[in-house]
MIMI-331884 format. One record per residue (C-alpha): residue number from 1; x, z, y. Coordinates in steps of 0.5 Angstrom, whole numbers, plus 500, padded with zeros to 3 digits. Each point is the difference from the previous one (the first is absolute). Example, Ala and Ser with C-alpha at 12.3 -4.5 7.8 and 13.67 -1.06 7.14 Angstrom:
<rs>
<r resi="1" X="525" Z="516" Y="491"/>
<r resi="2" X="502" Z="498" Y="507"/>
</rs>
This chain:
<rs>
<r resi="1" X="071" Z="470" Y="726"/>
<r resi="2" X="501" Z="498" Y="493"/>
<r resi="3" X="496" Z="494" Y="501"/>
<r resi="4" X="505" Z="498" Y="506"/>
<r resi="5" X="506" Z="501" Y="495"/>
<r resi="6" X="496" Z="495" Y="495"/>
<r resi="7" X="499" Z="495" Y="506"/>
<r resi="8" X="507" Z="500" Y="502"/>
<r resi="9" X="503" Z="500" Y="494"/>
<r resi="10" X="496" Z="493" Y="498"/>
<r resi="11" X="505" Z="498" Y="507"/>
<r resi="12" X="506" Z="500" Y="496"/>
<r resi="13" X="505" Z="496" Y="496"/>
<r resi="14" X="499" Z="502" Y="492"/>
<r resi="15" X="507" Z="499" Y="497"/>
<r resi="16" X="497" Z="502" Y="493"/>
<r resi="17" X="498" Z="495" Y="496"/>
<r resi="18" X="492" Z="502" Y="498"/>
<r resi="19" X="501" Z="499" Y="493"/>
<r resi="20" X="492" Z="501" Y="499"/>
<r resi="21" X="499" Z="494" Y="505"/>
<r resi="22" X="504" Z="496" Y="497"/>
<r resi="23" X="497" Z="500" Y="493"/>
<r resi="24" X="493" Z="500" Y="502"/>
<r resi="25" X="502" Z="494" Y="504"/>
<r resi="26" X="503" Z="496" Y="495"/>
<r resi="27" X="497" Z="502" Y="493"/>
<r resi="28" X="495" Z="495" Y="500"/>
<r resi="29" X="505" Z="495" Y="501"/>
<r resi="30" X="506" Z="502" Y="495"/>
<r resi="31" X="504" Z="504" Y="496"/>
<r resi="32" X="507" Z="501" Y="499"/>
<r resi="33" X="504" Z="499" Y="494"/>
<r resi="34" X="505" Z="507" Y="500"/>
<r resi="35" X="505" Z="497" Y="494"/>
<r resi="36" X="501" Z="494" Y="504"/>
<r resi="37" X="499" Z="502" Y="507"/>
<r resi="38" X="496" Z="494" Y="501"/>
<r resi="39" X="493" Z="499" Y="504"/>
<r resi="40" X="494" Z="497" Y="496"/>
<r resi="41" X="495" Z="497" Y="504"/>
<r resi="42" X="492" Z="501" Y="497"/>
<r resi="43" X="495" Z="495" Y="500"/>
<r resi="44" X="495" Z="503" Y="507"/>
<r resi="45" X="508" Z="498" Y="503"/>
<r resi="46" X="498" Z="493" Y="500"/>
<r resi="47" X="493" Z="501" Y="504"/>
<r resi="48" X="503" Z="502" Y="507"/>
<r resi="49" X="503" Z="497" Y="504"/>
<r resi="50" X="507" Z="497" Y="500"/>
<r resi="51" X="502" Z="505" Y="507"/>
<r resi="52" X="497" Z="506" Y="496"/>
<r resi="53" X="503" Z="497" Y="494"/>
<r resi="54" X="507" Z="501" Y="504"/>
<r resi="55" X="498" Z="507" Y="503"/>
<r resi="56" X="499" Z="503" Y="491"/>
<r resi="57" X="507" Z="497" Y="499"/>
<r resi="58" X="504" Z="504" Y="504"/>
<r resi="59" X="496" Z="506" Y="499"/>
<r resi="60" X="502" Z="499" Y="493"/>
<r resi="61" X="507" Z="499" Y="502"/>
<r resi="62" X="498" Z="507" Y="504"/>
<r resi="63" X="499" Z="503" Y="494"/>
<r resi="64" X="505" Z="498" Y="496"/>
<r resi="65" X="504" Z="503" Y="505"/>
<r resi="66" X="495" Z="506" Y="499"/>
<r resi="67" X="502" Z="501" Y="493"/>
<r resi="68" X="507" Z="500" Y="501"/>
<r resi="69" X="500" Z="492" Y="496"/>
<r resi="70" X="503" Z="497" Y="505"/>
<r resi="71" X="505" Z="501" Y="506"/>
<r resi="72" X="497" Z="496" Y="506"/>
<r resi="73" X="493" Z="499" Y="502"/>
<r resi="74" X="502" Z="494" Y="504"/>
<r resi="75" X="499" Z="493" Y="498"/>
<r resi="76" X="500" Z="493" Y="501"/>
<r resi="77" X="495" Z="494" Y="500"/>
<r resi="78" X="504" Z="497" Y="494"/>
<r resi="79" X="498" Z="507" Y="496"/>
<r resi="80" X="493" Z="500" Y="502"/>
<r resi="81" X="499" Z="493" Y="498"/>
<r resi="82" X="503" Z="502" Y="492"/>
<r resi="83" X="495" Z="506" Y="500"/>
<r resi="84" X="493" Z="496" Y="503"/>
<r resi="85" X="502" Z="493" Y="499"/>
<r resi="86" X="496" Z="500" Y="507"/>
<r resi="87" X="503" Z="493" Y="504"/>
<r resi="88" X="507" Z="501" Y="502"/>
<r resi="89" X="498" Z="498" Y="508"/>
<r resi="90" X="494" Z="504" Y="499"/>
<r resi="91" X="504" Z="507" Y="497"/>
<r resi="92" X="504" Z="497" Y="508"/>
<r resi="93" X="495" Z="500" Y="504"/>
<r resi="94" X="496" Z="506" Y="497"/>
<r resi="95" X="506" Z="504" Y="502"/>
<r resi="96" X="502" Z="498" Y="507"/>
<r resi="97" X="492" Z="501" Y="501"/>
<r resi="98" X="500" Z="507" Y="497"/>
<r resi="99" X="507" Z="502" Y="504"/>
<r resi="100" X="495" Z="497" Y="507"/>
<r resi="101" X="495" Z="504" Y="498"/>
<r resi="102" X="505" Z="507" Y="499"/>
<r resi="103" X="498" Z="501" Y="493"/>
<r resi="104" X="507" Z="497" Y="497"/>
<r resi="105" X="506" Z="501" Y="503"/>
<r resi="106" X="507" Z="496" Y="499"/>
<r resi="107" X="508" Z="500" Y="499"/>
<r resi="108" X="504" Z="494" Y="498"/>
<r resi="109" X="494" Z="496" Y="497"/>
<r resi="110" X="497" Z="504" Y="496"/>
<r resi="111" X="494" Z="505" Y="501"/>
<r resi="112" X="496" Z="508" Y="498"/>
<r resi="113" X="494" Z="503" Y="504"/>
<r resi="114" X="502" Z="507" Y="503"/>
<r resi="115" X="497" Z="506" Y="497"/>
<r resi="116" X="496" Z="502" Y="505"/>
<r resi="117" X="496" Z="493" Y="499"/>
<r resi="118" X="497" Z="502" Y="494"/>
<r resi="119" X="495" Z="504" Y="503"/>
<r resi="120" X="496" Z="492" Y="504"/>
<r resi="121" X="502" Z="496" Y="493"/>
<r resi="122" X="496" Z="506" Y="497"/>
<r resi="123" X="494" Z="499" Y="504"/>
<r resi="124" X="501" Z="492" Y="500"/>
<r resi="125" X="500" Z="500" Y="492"/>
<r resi="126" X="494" Z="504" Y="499"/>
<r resi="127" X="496" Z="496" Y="504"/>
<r resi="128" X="503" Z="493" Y="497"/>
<r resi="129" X="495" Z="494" Y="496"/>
<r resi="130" X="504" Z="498" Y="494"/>
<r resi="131" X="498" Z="492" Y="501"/>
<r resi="132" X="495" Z="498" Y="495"/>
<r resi="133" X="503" Z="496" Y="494"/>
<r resi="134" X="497" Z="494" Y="500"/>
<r resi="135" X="502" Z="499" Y="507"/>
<r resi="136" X="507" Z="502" Y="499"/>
<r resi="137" X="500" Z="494" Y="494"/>
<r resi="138" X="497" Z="494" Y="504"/>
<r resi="139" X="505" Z="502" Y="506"/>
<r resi="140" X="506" Z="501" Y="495"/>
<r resi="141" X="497" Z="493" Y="496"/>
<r resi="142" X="500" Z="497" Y="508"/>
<r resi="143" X="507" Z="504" Y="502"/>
<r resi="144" X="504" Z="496" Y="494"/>
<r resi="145" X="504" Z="495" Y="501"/>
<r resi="146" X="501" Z="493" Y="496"/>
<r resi="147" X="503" Z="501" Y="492"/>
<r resi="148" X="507" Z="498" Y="500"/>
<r resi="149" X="502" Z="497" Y="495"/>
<r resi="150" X="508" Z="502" Y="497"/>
<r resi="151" X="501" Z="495" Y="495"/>
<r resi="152" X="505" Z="496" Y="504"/>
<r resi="153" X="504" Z="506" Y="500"/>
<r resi="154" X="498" Z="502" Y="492"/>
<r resi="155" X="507" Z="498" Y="497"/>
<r resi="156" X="504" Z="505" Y="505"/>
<r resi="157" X="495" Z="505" Y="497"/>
<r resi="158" X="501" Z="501" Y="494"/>
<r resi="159" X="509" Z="499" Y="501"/>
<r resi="160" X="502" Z="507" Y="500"/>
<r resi="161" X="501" Z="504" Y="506"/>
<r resi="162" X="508" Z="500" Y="501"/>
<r resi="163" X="500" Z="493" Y="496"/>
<r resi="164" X="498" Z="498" Y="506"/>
<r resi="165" X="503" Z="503" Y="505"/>
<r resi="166" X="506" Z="500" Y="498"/>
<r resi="167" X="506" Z="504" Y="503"/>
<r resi="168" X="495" Z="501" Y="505"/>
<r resi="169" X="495" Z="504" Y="497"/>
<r resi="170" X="502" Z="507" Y="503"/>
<r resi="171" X="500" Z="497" Y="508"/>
<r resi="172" X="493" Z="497" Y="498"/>
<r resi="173" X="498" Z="507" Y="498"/>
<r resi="174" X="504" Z="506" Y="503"/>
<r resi="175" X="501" Z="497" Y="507"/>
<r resi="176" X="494" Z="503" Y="504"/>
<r resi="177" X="496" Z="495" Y="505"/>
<r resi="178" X="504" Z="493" Y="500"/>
<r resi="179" X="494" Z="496" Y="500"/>
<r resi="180" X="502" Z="494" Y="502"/>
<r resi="181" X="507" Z="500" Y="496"/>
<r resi="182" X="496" Z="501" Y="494"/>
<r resi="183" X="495" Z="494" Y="501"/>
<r resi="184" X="506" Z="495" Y="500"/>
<r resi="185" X="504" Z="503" Y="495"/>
<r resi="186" X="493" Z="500" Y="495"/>
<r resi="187" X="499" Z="493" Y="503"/>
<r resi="188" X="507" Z="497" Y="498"/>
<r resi="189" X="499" Z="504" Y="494"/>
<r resi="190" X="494" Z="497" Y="498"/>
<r resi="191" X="502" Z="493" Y="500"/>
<r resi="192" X="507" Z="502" Y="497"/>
<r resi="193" X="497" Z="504" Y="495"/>
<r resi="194" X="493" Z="496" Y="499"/>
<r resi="195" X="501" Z="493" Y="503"/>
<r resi="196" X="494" Z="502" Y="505"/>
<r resi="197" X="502" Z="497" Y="506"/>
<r resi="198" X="497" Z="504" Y="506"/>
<r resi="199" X="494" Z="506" Y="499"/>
<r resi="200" X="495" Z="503" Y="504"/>
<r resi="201" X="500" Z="507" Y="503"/>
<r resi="202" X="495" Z="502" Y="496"/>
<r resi="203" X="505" Z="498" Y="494"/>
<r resi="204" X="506" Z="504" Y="503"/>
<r resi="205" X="496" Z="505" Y="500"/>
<r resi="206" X="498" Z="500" Y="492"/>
<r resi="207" X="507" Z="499" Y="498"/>
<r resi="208" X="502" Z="505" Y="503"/>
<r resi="209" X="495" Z="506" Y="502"/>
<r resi="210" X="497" Z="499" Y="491"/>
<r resi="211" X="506" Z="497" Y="497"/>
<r resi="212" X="506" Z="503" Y="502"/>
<r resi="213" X="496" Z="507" Y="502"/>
<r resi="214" X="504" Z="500" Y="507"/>
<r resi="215" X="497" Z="506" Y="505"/>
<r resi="216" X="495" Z="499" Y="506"/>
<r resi="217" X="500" Z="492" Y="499"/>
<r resi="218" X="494" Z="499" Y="503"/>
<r resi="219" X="497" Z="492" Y="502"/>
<r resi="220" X="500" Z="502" Y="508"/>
<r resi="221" X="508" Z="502" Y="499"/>
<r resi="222" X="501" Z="493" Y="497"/>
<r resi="223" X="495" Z="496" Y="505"/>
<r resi="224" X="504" Z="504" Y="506"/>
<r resi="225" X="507" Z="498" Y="498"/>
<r resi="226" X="498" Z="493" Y="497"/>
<r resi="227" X="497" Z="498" Y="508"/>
<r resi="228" X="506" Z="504" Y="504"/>
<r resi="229" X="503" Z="497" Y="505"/>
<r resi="230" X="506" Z="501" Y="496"/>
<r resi="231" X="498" Z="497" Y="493"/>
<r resi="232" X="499" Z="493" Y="504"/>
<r resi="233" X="507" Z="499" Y="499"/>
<r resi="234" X="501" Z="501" Y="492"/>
<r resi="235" X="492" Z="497" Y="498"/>
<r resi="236" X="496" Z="495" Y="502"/>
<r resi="237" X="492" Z="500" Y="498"/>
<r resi="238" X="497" Z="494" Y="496"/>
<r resi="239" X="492" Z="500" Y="500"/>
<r resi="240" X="496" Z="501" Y="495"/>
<r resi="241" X="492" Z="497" Y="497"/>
<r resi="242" X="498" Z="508" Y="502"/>
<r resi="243" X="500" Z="503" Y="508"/>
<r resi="244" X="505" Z="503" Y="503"/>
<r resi="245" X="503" Z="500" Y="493"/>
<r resi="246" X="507" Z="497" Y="501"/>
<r resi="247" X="506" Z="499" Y="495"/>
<r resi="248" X="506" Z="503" Y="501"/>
<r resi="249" X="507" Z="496" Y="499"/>
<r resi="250" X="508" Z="502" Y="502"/>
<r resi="251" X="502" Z="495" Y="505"/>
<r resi="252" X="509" Z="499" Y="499"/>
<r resi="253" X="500" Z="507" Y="505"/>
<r resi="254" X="497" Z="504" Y="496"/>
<r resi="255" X="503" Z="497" Y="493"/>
<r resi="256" X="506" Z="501" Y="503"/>
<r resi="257" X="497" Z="508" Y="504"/>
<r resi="258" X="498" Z="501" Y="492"/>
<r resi="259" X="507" Z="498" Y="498"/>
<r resi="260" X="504" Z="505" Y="503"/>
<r resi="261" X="495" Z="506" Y="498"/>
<r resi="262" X="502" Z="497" Y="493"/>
<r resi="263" X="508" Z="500" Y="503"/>
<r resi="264" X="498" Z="508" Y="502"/>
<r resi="265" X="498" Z="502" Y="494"/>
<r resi="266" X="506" Z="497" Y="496"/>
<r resi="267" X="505" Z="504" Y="504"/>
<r resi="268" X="496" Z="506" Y="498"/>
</rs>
């Protein structure tokens, strides 16, 4: 009779979260740093896989909750990258794969694994291969792309932030989201500022993830916004020596677009 309990009770949704499991699962993987409630990612990390990479970091977020460091478990892809530096596309897809598979589940965008899930990663985990080091440099030397070079956007660099945003420092900054607002205003910014007619993507994304320190800026958000139907109306694209690198340049719509941002932020 006992043993049928057991049975049964393997059949019913765990609330709870298996706090041995959890460690077991995560501590080849990471620690957690307690006085800055932060998650720190341990060499074997970067021999798995990038979809189990994906599964640790919101097992790390579990605990964190776990551990009463922080309120909510959920988290989006932009989160996840900031932790692994796995791939922005890559974090995406990992997580609409791992939704398909019943191992994540979602609400507005963002992910956690149900606790009753623990007990399948605990199994997948223990029998995981950590990829072989050498392997893992020939396809990471193989996966970088080409060196881009910054030197065009050096004098921009070294003025200090808010000397270059001006007035407008705190809407670059503060406002959330606003990708394709922000590239124009770097864009004017840049010639304004700079006398440097035109940038590229990767360049936007330079000034603003590095050097103006905004939040979650990351180059597919600017290459998304930049090749947007409505971003034809304020920019035009000037071909470079490199493929599918393309300047940036304000056409008059969005000078003037730019132009009553600026307006704006004046009234203010």
């Amino acid at each position: 009779m006992e043993e049928k309990n057991k049975d049964l009770e393997k059949l019913f949704v765990k609330r709870e979260v298996n706090r041995k499991t959890l460690i077991e699962i995560l501590t080849p993987y990471l620690r957690i740093d307690r006085e800055n409630k932060q998650i720190c990612l341990l060499p074997d990390f970067s021999k798995i896989e990038c979809k189990d990479g994906v599964i640790i970091v919101l097992l790390g977020i579990k605990m964190l909750k776990v551990e009463k460091m922080r309120e909510d478990e959920l988290i989006g892809p932009s989160e996840v990258f900031d932790i692994s530096k796995i791939n922005l596309s890559t974090i995406k897809n990992a997580l609409r794969e791992l939704e398909k598979e019943r191992i994540t589940t979602s609400e507005k965008g963002k992910y956690m694994i149900p606790n009753f899930v623990l007990e399948v990663l605990e199994d997948r985990f223990k029998n995981l291969k950590l990829k072989d080091t050498k392997d893992f440099e020939r396809t990471r030397r193989k996966r970088k792309g080409p060196h881009v070079d910054f030197s065009r956007v050096k004098v921009i660099l070294e003025l200090k932030p808010d000397e270059f945003a001006g007035e407008l420092y705190d809407f670059l900054v503060k406002k959330k989201g606003e990708y394709l607002k922000k590239s124009l205003i770097v864009i004017k910014l840049a010639k304004e500022r700079g006398g440097i007619d035109g940038l590229t993507a990767a360049e936007i994304t330079k000034i603003l993830q590095e050097h103006l320190r905004v939040p979650k800026v990351h180059h597919p958000n600017i290459t998304t916004a930049l090749g947007s139907r409505s971003a034809s109306e304020y920019i035009f694209k000037q071909p470079t020596k490199s493929k599918k690198v393309y300047l940036y340049k304000l056409t008059k719509s969005g000078e003037d677009f730019v132009n009553n941002i600026n307006l704006r932020a004046e009234e203010k």
